[in-house]
MIGU-399276 format. One record per atom (N, C-alpha, C, O): x, y, z; residue in one letter. Coordinates in steps of 0.05 Angstrom, whole numbers, plus 5000, padded with zeros to 4 digits. Layout:
<sites>
XYZA ...
</sites>
This chain:
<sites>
144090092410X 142589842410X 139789892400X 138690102405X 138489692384X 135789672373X 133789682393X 131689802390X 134489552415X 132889672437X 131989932446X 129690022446X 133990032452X 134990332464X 133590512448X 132290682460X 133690502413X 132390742399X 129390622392X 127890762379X 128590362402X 125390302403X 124090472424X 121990582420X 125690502452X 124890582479X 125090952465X 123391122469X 126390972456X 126591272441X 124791382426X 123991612425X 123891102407X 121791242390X 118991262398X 117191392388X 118991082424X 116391002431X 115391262448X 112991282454X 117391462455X 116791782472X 116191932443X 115292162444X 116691822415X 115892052399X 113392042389X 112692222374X 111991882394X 108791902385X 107591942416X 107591802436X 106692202411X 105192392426X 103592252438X 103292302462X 101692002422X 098291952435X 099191702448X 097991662469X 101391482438X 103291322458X 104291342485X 103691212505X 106191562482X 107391712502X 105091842530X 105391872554X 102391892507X 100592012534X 098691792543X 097091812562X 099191522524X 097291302535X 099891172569X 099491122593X 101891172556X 103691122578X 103891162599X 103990992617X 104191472602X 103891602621X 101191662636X 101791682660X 099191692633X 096091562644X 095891302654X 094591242674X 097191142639X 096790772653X 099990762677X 100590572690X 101190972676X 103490952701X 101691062719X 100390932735X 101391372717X 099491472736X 096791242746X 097291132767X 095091182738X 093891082755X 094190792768X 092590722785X 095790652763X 097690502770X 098590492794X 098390292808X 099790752803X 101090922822X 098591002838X 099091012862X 096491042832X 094991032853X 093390862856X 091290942867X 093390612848X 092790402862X 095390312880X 095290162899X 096790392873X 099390162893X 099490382916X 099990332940X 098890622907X 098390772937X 096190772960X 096390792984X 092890722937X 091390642956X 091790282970X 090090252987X 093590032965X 093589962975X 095289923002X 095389723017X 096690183004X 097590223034X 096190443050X 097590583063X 093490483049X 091890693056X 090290403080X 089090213071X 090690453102X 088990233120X 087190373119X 087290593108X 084990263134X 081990223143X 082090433157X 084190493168X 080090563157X 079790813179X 079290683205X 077790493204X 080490753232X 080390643262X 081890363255X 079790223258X 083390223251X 085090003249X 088290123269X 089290333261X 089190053282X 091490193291X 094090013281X 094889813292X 095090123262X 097690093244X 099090033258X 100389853248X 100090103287X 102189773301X 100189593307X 101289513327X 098989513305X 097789243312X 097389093284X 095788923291X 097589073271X 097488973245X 099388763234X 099088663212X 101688723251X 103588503247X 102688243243X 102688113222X 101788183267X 100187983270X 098087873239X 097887643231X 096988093230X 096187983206X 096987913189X 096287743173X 099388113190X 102088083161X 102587753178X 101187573169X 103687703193X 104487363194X 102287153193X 102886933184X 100387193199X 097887043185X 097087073165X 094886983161X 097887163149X 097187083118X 099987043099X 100287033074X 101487033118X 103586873103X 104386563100X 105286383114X 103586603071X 104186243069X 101986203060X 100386393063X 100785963045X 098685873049X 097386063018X 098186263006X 095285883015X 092985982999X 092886313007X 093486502993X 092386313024X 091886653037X 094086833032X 093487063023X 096786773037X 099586813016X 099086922985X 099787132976X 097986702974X 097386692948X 095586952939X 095687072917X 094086992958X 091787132953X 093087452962X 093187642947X 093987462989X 095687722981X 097387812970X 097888052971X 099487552951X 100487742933X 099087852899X 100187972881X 096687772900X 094887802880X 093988062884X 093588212864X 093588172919X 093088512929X 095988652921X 096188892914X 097588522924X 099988692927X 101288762949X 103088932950X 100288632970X 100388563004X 097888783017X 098088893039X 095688822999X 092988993007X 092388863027X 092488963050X 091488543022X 089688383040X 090788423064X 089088453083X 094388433073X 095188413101X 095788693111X 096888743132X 095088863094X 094589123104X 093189173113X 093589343131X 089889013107X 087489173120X 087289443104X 086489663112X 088289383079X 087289633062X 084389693053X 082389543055X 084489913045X 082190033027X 081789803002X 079789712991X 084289742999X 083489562972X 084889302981X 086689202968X 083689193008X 084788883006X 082888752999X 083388523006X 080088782984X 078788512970X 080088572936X 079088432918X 082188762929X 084188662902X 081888822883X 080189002886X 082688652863X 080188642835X 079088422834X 076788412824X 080288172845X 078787912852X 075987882843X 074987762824X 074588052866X 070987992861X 070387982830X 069387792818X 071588332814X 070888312784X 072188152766X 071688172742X 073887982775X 075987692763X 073287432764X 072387302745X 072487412800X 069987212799X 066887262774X 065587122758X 066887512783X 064487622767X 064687572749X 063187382743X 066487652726X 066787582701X 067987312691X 068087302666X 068987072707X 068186792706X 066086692708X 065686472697X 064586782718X 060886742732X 059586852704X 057186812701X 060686952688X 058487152669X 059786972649X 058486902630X 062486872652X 062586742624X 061586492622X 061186422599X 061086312641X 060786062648X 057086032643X 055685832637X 056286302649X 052886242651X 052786342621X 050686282610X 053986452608X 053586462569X 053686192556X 053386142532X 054186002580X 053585792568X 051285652564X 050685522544X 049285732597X 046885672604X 044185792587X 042285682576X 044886022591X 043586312595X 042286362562X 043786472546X 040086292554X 039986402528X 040486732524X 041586822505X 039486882549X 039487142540X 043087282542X 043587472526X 044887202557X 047087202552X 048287062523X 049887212511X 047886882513X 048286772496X 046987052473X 048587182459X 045187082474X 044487272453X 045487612456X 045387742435X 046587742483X 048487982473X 050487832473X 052188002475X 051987552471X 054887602463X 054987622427X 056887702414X 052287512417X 051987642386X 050987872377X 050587922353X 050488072402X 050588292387X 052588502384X 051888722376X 054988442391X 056888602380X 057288762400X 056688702423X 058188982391X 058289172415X 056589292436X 057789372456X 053889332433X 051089472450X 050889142468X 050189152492X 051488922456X 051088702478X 053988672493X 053188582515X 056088682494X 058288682509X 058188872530X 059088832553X 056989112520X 056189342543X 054689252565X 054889292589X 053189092549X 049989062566X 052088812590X 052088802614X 053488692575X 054888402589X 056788552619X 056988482642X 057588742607X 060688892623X 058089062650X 058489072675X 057289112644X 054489242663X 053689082681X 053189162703X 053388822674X 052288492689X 054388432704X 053888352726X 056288442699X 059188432713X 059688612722X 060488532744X 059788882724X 059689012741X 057888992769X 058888972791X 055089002764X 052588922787X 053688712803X 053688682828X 054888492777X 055188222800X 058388222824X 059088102844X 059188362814X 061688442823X 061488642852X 063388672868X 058588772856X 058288932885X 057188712892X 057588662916X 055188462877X 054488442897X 056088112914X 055187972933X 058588082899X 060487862903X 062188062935X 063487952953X 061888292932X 063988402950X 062688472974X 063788522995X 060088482970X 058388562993X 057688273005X 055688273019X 058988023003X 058287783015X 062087773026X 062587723049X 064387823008X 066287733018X 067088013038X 067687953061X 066988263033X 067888443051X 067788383078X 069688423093X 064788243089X 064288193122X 066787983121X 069088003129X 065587783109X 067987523109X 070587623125X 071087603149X 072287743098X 074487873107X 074788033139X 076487973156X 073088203142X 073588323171X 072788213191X 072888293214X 071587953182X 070687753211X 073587573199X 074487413216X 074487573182X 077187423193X 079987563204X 081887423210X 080087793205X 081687943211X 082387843240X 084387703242X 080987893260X 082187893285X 083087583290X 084587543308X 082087343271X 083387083272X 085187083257X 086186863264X 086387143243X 088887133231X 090787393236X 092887473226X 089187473256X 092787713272X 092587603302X 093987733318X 091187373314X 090987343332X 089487463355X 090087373377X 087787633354X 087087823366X 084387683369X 083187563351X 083487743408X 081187593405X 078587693399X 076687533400X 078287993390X 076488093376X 077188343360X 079588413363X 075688483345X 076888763334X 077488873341X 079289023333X 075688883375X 076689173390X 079589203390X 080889393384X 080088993398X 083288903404X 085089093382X 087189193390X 084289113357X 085789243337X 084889503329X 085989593308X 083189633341X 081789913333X 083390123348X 084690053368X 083290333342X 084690543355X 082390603384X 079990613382X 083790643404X 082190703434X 079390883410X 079290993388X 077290823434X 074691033435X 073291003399X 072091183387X 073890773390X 073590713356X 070790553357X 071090343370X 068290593348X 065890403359X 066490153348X 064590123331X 067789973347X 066289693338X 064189713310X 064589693286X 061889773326X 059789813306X 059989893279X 059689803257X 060890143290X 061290363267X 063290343244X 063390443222X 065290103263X 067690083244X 066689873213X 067289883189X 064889693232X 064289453206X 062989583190X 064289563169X 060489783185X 059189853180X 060290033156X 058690063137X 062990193155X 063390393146X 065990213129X 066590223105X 067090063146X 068889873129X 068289673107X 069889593091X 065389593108X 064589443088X 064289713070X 066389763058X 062589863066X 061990043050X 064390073029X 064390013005X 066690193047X 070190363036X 071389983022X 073789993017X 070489793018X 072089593003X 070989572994X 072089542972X 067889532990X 066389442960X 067289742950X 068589702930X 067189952954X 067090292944X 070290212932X 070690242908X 071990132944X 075090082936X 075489812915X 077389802898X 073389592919X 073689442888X 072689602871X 073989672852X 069989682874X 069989842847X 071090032839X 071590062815X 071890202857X 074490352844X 077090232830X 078490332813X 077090062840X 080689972827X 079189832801X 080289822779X 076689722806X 075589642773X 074489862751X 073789792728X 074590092759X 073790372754X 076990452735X 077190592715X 078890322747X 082390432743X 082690202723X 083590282702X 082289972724X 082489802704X 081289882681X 082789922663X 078989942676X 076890012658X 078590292637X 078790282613X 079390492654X 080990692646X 082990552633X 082890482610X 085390512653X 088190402628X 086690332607X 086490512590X 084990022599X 083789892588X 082390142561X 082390082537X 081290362571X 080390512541X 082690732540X 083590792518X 083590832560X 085491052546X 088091062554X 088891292559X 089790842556X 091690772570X 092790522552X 092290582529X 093490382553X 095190242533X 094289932534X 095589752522X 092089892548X 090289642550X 090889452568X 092689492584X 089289162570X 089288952592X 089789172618X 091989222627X 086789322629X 088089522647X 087589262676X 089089242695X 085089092672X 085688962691X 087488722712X 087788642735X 088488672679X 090788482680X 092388642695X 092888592719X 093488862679X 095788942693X 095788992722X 097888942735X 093189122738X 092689112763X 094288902771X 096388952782X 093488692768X 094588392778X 096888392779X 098388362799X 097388432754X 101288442750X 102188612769X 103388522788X 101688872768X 103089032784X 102689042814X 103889192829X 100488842824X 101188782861X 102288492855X 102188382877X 102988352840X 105088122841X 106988212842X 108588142860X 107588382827X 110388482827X 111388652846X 113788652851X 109788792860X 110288892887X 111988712906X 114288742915X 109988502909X 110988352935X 113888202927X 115588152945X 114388152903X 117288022894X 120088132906X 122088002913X 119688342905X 122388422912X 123688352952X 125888312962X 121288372963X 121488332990X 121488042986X 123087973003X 120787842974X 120687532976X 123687442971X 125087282984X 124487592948X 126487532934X 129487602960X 131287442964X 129387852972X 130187972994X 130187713018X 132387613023X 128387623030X 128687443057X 128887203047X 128887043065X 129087073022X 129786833015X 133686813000X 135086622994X 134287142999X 137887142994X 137787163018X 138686953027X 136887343038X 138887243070X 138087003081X 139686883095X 136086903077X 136586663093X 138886433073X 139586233086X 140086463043X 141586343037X 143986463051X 145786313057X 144186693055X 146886853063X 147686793087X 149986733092X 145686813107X 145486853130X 145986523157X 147286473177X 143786373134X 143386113153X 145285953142X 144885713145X 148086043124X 148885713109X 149185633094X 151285523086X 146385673081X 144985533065X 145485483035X 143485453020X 147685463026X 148185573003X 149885722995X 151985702982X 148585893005X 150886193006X 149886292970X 148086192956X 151386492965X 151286652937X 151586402916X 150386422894X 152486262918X 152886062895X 148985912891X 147985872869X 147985882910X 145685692917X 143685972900X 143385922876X 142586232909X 142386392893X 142786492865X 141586672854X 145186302852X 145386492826X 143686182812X 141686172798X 144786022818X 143085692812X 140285782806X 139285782783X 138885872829X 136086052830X 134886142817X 132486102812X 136586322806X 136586562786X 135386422759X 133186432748X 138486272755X 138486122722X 136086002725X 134386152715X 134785752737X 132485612740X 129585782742X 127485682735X 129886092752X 127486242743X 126986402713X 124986472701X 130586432705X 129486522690X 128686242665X 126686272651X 129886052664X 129485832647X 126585742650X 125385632631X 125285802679X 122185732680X 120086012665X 117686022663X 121386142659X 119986462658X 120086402621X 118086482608X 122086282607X 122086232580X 121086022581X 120386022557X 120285802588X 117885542594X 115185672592X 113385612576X 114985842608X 113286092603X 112286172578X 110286112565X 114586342574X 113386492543X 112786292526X 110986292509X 114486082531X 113685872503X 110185832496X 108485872479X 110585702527X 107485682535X 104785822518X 102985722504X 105386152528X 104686302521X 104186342497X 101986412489X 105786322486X 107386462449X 106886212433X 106986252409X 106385962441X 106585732420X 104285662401X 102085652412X 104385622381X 101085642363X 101485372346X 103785292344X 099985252336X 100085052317X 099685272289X 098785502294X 100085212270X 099785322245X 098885142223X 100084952213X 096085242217X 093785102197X 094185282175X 093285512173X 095385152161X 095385192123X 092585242112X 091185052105X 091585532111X 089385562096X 090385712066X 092185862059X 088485632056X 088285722018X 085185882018X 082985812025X 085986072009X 084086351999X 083886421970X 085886491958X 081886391961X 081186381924X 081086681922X 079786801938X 082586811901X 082287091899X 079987161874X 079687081851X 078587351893X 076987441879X 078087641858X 079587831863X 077187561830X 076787751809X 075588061798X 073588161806X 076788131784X 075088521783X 072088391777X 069988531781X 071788131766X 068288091756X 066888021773X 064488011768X 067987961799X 066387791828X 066487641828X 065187551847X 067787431812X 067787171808X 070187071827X 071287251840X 071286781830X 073086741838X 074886601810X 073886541789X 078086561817X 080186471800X 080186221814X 078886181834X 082585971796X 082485721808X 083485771838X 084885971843X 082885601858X 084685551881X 086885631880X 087685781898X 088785541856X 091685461857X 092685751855X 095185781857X 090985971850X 091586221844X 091986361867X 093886521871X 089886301886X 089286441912X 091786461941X 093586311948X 090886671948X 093286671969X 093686411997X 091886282008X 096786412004X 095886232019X 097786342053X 099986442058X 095586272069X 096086422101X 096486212109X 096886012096X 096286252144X 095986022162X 093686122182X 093486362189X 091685912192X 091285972216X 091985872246X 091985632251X 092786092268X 093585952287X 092385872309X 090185962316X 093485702320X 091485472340X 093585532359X 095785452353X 093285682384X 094485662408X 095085462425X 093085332432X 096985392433X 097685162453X 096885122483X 096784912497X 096385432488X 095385392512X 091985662505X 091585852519X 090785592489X 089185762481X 086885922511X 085586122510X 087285682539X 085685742557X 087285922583X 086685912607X 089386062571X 091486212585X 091386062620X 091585812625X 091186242639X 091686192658X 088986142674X 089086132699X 086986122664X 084086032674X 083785742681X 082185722700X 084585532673X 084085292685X 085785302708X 085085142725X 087985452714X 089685492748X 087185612762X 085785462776X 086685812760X 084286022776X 082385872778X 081485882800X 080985692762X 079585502770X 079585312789X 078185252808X 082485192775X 082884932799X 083485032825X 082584922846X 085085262825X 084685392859X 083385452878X 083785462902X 080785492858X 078285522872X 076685302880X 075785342903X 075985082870X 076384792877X 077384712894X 076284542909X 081284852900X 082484642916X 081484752942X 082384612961X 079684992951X 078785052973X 076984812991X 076884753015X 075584712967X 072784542982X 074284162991X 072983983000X 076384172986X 077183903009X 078083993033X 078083813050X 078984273044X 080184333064X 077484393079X 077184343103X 075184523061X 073184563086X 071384243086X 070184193107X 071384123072X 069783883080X 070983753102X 069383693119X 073683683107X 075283593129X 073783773150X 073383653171X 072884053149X 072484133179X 069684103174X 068484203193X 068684043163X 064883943167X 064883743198X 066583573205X 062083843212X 061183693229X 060883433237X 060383313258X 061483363204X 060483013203X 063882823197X 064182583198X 065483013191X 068182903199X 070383003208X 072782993203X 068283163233X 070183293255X 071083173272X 069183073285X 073483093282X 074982893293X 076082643280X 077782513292X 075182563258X 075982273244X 078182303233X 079082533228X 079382053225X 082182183214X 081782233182X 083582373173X 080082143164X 078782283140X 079182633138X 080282753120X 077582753165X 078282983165X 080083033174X 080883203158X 081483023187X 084283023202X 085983123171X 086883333162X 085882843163X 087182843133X 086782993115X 088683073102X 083583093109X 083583393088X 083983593098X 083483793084X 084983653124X 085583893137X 088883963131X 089884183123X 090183723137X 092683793138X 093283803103X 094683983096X 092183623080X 093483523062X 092583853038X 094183973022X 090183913043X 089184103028X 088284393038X 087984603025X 087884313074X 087884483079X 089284803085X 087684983091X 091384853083X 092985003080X 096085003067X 097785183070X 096484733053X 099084623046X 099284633018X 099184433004X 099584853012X 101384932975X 102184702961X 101584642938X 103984542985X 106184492971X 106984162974X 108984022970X 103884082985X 104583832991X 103183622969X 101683762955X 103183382964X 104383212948X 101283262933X 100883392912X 098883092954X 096383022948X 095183272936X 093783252916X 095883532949X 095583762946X 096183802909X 094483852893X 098283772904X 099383852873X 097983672859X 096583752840X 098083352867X 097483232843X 094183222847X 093083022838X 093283322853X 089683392851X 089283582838X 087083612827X 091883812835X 091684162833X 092884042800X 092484192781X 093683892798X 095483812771X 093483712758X 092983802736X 091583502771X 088983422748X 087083542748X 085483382738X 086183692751X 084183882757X 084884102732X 083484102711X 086984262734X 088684382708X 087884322686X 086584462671X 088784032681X 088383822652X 085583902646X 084983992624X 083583862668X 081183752667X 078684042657X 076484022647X 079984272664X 079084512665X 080784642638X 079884852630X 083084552623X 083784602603X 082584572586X 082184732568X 081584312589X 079684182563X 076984382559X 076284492539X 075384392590X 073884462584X 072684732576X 070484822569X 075784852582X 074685262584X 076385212555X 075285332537X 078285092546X 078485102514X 076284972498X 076385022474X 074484842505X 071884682485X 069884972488X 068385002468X 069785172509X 067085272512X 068185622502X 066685822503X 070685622493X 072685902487X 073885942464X 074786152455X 073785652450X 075085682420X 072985612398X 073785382392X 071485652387X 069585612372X 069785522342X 069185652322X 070585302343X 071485152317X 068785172296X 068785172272X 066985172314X 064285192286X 064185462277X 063185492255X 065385732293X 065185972280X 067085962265X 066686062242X 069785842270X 071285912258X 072185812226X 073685902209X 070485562228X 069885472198X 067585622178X 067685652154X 065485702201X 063785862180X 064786082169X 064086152147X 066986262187X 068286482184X 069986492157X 069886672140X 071786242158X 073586142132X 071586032109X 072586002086X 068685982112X 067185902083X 065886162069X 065186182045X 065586372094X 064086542075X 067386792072X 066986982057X 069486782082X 071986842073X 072986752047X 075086872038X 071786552030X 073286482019X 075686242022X 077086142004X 075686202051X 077886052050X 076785742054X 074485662057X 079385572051X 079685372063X 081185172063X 082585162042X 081584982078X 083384862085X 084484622070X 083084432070X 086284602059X 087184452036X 087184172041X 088984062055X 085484052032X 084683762042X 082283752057X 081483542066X 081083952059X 078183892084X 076084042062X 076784222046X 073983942065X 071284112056X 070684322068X 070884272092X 069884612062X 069184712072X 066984632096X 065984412094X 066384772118X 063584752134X 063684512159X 065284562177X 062784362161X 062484172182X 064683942178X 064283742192X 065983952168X 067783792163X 070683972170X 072283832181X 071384192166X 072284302169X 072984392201X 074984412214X 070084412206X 069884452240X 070884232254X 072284282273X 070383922245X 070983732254X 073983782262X 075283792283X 074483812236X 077983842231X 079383972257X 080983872273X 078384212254X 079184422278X 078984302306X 080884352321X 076784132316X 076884082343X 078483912345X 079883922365X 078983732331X 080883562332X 083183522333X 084383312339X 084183782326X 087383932325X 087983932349X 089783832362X 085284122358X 085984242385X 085584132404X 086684202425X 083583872403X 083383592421X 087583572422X 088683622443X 088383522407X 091483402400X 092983592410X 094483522428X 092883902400X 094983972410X 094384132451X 096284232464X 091584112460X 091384162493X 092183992510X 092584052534X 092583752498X 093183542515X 096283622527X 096583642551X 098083652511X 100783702512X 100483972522X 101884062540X 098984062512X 098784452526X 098384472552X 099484632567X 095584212562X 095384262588X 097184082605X 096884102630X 098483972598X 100583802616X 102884052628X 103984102649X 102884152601X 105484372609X 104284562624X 105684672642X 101384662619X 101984842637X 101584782667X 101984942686X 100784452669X 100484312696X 104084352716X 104584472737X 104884272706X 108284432711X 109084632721X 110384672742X 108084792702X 109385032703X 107185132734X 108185282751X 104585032735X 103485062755X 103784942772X 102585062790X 104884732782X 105684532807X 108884582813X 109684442831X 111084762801X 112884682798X 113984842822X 116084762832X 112685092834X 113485222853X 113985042882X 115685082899X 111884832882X 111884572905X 115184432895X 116684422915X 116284352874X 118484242881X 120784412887X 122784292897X 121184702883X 123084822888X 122584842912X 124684842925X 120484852929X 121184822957X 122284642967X 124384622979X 119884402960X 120584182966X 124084102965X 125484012983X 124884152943X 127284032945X 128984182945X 130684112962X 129584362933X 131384572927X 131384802953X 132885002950X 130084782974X 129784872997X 128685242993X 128985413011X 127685272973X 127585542968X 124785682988X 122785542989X 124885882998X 122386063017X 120286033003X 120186052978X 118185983020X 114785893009X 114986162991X 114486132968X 115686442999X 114586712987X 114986752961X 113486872945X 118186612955X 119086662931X 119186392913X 119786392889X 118486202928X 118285932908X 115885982892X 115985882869X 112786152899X 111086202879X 111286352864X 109186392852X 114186532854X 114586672833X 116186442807X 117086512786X 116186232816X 117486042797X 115585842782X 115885602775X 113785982781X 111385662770X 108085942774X 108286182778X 106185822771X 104085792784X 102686002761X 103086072737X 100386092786X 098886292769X 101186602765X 101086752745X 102686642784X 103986942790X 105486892769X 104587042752X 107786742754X 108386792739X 107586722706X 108986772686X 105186612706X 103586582683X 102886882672X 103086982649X 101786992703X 100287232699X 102587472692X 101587632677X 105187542698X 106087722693X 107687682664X 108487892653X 108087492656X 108487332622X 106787422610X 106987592592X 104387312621X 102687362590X 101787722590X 101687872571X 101287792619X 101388102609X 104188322603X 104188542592X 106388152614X 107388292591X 108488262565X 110388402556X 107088032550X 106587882525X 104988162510X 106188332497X 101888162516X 100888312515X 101088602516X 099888722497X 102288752534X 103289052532X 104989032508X 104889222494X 106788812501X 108888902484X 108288932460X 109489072443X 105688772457X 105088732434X 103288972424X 103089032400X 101889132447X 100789362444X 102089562430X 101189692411X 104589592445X 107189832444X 107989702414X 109389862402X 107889602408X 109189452386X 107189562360X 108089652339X 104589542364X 102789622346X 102889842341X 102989922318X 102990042365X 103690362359X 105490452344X 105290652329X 107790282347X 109790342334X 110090262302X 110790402284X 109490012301X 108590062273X 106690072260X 106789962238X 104390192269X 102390372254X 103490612255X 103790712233X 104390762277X 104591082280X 108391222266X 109091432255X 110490872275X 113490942265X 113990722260X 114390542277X 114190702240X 115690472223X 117690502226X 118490312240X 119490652221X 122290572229X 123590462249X 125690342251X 120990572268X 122290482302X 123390132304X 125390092318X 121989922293X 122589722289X 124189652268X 126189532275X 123989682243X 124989602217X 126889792208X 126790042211X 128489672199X 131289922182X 130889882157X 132489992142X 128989722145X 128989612117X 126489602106X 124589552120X 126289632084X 123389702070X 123090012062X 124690202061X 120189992055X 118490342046X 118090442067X 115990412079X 120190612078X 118590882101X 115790922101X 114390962081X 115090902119X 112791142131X 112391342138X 113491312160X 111791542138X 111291772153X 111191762178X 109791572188X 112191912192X 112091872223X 109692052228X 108892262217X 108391852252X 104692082253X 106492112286X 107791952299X 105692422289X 106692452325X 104192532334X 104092522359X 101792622321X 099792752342X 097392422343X 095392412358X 
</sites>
């Protein structure tokens, strides 16, 4: 199979093979430091937390750790903080003249940018780390820490040394991202993500077949139904992902004199316009949003009314309920538009095609051109962000109706399976480049050989 001797050829380039093996290894020790608990935490008492953060936003959030957060790991604040950080850094390049000016200088300003994101990233973790361990003993039930420390463990000493070891543990696991990312086979932080989503799947997937097996419910038939419907949402997915509009550009070829030949001579490409060009960032947005109706319901000023009553139950911890989606559904739309207006740069990309040479058959070069472009992409986000409103709300009706486990209904929709699509969209396409820059044959049986490069 054409598969089988791609997976073959891809062990014969040496600097492939050793990017591989570096982005497994450290990989492997992230999924190991996130079963490394807290120093003084006593490991039977910890249940209690695992069932308080199941379900719920907080659910959501530990399978983003890889089940770190209900560990009480070393690494339960995730990569999260440097995910906020670097939303925070892209959002103020909008404000910010002096951001605005290293994202034009190329590489010495991206440094300077990735540096700013780093700083802001200790100091995002040095506000959520307390957070986290002052919520610990409320969400395992326990009426204070002591309650969960190993006998003769100070209290004191524990917060003190525990904040330190999780901001010290985000930046490390953003330290491990950074690695894959230059010598490892790239998206090292993405893949973090991917690989504690993918952790927790197999156990979700596990207590939602026995309870078909077990309670009734279905039985093996209700399961394979399951199956087909994830994987049919997982190619809803790639579409998503993979879908481009294609803009007919014309390129005048330049002559040995410097001059140009007619138009009609020049080569003709396409450029592509992504369908969902704002990947999975207007979800991470709107999620973050859907936090502030659940705490306004517990504000002082509509504590007891049934107003609050109402944002408690409707947003406050409920995935999957109605008001809940269709707020989480417009919000999507609404954050599509706008992280695609402030991420796709139709005015560069026309100036890019006038001093290229190119342009677009029927448009003037330059401002007219630009016009052109936003207006595509006004046309084709609308339909982009509807779908990916779906594919993000859609985990609420498989519960809802199809009776499937809160754990594993969010591997059918949402951000978790956006995120393990598009990175492994991305890896493939990496592995894919190696291969044919370094072995042509590995893909193609047809054409001019290449030389195979192995070092």
């Amino acid at each position: 199979m054409k598969i089988i001797d791609t997976l073959k050829n891809v062990w014969k380039i040496t600097e492939l093979k050793d990017r591989i093996i570096l982005t497994l290894g450290l990989l492997l020790v992230y999924r190991f430091g996130a079963q490394v608990v807290l120093p003084g935490i006593d490991i039977d008492k910890l249940g209690g937390l695992q069932a308080g953060v199941d379900g719920g936003i907080l659910g959501l959030l530990n399978a983003f750790t890889g089940g770190a957060f209900a560990n009480a790991s070393v690494f339960a604040l995730g990569i999260m903080p440097y995910i906020s950080a670097s939303i925070v850094v892209q959002l103020m390049g909008i404000a910010i003249p002096y951001l605005q000016k290293l994202q034009k200088e190329g590489a010495s300003g991206q440094k300077k940018i990735t540096q700013i994101t780093r700083w802001l990233t200790i100091g995002i973790c040095l506000v959520q780390a307390p957070g986290y361990l002052a919520s610990v003993p409320a969400l395992s039930g326990a009426q204070s820490m002591s309650n969960l420390l190993v006998p003769g463990f100070s209290e004191n000493i524990f917060y003190f040394s525990s904040v330190i070891i999780l901001v010290t543990g985000c930046v490390f696991a953003m330290w491990l991202g950074e690695k894959i990312t230059d010598k490892g086979i790239g998206n090292g932080i993405s893949l973090l993500i991917m690989v504690g989503i993918i952790a927790t799947m197999p156990q979700s997937f596990i207590q939602n077949a026995a309870s078909r097996l077990e309670g009734g419910n279905g039985g093996f038939m209700m399961i394979l139904i399951e199956m087909v419907i994830w994987f049919l949402i997982i190619l809803a997915s790639v579409f998503l992902v993979m879908a481009v509009r294609k803009i007919a550009v014309q390129y005048a070829r330049r002559t040995a004199s410097g001059g140009y030949e007619k138009n009609v001579f020049g080569s003709r490409q396409f450029l592509p316009l992504k369908l969902n060009a704002s990947g999975v960032m207007p979800i991470i947005f709107a999620q973050a949003i859907m936090f502030v109706p659940g705490l306004i319901g517990q504000a002082s000023f509509l504590e007891g009314t049934d107003t609050g009553q109402w944002l408690q139950a409707e947003f406050g911890n409920n995935l999957f309920g109605f008001w809940y989606n269709l707020v989480f559904a417009l919000l999507i739309i609404v954050f599509t538009y706008f992280y695609t207006a402030i991420t796709v740069p139709t005015n560069k990309m026309a100036d890019d095609l006038k001093r290229s040479g190119g342009f677009i058959p029927g448009i003037r070069p330059g401002t007219e051109t630009a016009e052109y472009l936003d207006k595509i992409m006004s046309q084709i986000t609308l339909p982009g962000s509807i779908f990916l409103a779906l594919v993000a709300v859609f985990p609420a009706f498989v519960f809802q109706f199809a009776g499937v486990q809160q754990g594993w209904s969010l591997f059918f929709g949402g951000t978790s399976l956006l995120i393990m699509v598009g990175v492994a969209i991305d890896t493939m396409q990496q592995i894919n480049s190696y291969l044919l820059n370094k072995h042509y044959d590995g893909l193609m049986k047809t054409g001019k050989n290449r030389k195979s490069v192995t070092a």
